[in-house]
C-alpha positions in Angstrom: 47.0 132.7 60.4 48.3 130.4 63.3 50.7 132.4 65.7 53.4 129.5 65.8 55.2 132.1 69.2 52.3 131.2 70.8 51.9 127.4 69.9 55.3 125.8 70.8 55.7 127.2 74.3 52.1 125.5 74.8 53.0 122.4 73.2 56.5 122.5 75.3 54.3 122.8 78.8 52.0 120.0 77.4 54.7 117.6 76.1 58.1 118.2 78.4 59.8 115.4 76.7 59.9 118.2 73.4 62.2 120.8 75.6 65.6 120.2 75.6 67.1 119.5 78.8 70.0 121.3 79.4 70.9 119.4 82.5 74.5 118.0 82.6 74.4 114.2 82.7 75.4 112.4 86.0 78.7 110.4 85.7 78.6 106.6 84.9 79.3 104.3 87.5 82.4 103.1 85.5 85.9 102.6 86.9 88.7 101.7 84.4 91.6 102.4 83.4 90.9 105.8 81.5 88.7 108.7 81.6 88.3 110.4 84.5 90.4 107.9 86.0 93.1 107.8 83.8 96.7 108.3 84.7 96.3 111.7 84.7 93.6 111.9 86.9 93.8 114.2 90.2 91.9 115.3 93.2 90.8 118.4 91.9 89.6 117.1 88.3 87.5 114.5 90.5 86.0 116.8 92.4 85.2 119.1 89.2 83.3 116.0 87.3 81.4 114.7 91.0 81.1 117.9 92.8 82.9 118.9 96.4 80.6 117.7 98.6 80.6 114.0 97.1 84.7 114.1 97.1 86.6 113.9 100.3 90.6 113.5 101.0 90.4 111.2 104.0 91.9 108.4 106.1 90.9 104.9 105.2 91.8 101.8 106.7 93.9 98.7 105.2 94.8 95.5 106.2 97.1 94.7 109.1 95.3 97.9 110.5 97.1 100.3 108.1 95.6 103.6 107.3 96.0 105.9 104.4 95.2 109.0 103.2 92.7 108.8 100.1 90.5 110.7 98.0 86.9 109.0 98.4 83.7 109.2 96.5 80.6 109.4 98.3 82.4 108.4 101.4 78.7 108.1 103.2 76.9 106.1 100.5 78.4 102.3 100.5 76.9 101.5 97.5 78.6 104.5 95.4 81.7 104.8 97.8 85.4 104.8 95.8 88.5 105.4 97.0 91.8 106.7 95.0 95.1 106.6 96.3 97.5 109.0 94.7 101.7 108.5 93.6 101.9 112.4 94.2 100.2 112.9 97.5 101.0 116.3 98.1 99.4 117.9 95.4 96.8 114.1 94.8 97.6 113.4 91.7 98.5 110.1 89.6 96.6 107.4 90.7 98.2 104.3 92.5 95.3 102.5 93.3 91.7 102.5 93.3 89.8 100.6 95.5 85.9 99.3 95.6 84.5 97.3 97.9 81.2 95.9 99.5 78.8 93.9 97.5 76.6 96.3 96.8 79.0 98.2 95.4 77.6 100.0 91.8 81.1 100.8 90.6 81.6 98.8 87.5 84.8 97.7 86.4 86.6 96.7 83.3 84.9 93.5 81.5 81.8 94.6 83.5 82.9 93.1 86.8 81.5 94.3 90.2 81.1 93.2 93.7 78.9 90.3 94.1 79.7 88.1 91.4 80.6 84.2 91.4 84.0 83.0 91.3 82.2 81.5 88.2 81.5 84.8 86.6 85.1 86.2 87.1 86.6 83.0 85.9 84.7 83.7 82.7 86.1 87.0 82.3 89.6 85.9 83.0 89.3 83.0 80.2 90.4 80.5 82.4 91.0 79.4 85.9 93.1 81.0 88.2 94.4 80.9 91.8 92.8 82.4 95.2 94.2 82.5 98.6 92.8 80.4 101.3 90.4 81.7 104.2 91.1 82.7 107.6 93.9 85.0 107.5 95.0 88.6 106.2 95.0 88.1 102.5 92.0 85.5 102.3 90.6 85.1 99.3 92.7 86.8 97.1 93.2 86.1 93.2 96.2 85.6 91.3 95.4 86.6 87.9 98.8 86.3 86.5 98.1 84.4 82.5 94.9 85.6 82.5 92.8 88.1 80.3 93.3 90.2 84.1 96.4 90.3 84.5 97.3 93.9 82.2 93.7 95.6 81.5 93.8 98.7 78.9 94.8 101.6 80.0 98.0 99.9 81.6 96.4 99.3 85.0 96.3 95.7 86.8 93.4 93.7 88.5 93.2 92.5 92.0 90.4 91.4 93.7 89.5 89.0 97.2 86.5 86.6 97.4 84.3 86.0 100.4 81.9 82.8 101.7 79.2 84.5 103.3 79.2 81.2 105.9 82.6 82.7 107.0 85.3 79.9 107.1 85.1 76.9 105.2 83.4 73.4 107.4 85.7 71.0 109.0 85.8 68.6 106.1 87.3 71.6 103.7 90.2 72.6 106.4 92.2 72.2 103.5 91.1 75.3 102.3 92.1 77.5 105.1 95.7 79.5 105.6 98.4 80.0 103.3 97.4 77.5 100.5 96.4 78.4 97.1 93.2 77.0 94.9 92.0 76.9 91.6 88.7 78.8 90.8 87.0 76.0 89.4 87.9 73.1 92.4 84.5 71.6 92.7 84.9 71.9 96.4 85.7 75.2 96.3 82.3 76.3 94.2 80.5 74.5 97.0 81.1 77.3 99.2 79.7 80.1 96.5 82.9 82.4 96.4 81.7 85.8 95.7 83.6 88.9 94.8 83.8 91.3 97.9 86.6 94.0 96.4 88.8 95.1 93.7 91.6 97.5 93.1 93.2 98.8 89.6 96.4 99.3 90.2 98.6 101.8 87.8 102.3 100.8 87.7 104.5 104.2 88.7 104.9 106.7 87.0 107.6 106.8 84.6 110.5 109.8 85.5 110.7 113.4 84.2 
């Protein structure tokens, strides 16, 4: 008579694909409006799901030279690196805004949007054309989503996002699109230049008041 106690802790050593792996699955690469970034996300439920050593509360730097205090994800690893800013910063909780940038950024956001993309590509997930900022000053590149399937995600959290031309600014015979003008995503001149997606933000409105 076959000793079966014998047999399948053989047959688990043979085939390890037949044990059960008891390993807790590593967190998506997913940034929306809910889940562990949902409104009532904190500091210390980040560091619970990500562990301590891959969540810092740190300075980072805004434009104009600003700097804020943020919690960051994998603050070493640009390709994983996400940063939350908080409404209640004493205890780092609610989040304001959260930020990912660089275009080899994995964080994927709502409609499957990240870092890298075409003008082109976000167009198509906005449903129609919208608005960016001219080159060459502090908020270059940046969309206006407003009309758009961006402009209120799920969750209740809104989309902003800046484009980049990795030949920096436009050639002499597009001028018109540096400084405080605005263009349309789908200006033929415009797509010349191969706008990509450099960084976006979900933004959550305020809380509302006990």
């Amino acid at each position: 008579m076959l000793n079966l106690r014998a047999i399948v802790p053989c047959l688990l050593l043979a085939f390890p694909a037949l044990a059960q792996d008891t390993r807790a699955p590593e967190p998506q690469y997913a940034v929306a409006c809910g889940a562990q970034f949902a409104r009532s996300a904190s500091h210390a439920s980040l560091v619970k799901l990500y562990g301590a050593k891959n969540v810092t509360f740190e300075g980072v730097n805004r434009p104009e030279g600003e700097v804020v205090k943020a919690t960051v994800l994998f603050a070493k690893d640009p390709s994983r690196r996400l940063e939350i800013e908080w409404y209640d910063k004493k205890k780092r909780r609610f989040p304001s805004v959260m930020t990912v940038f660089g275009e080899t950024n994995k964080w994927i956001g709502p409609l499957g949007i990240k870092n890298g993309m075409t003008i082109q590509e976000i167009e198509q997930r906005a449903g129609k054309p919208f608005k960016i900022n001219g080159f060459g000053f502090d908020v270059a590149g940046a969309g206006h989503f407003s009309e758009t399937k961006l402009e209120k995600l799920p969750g209740g959290c809104f989309f902003n996002a800046h484009f980049d031309i990795e030949e920096g600014l436009p050639p002499e015979h597009l001028e018109r699109f540096v400084g405080e003008v605005e263009i349309s995503s789908d200006d033929p001149d415009l797509l010349t230049l191969k706008p990509k997606l450099w960084i976006y933000t979900l933004t959550y409105p305020p809380p509302a008041a006990d």
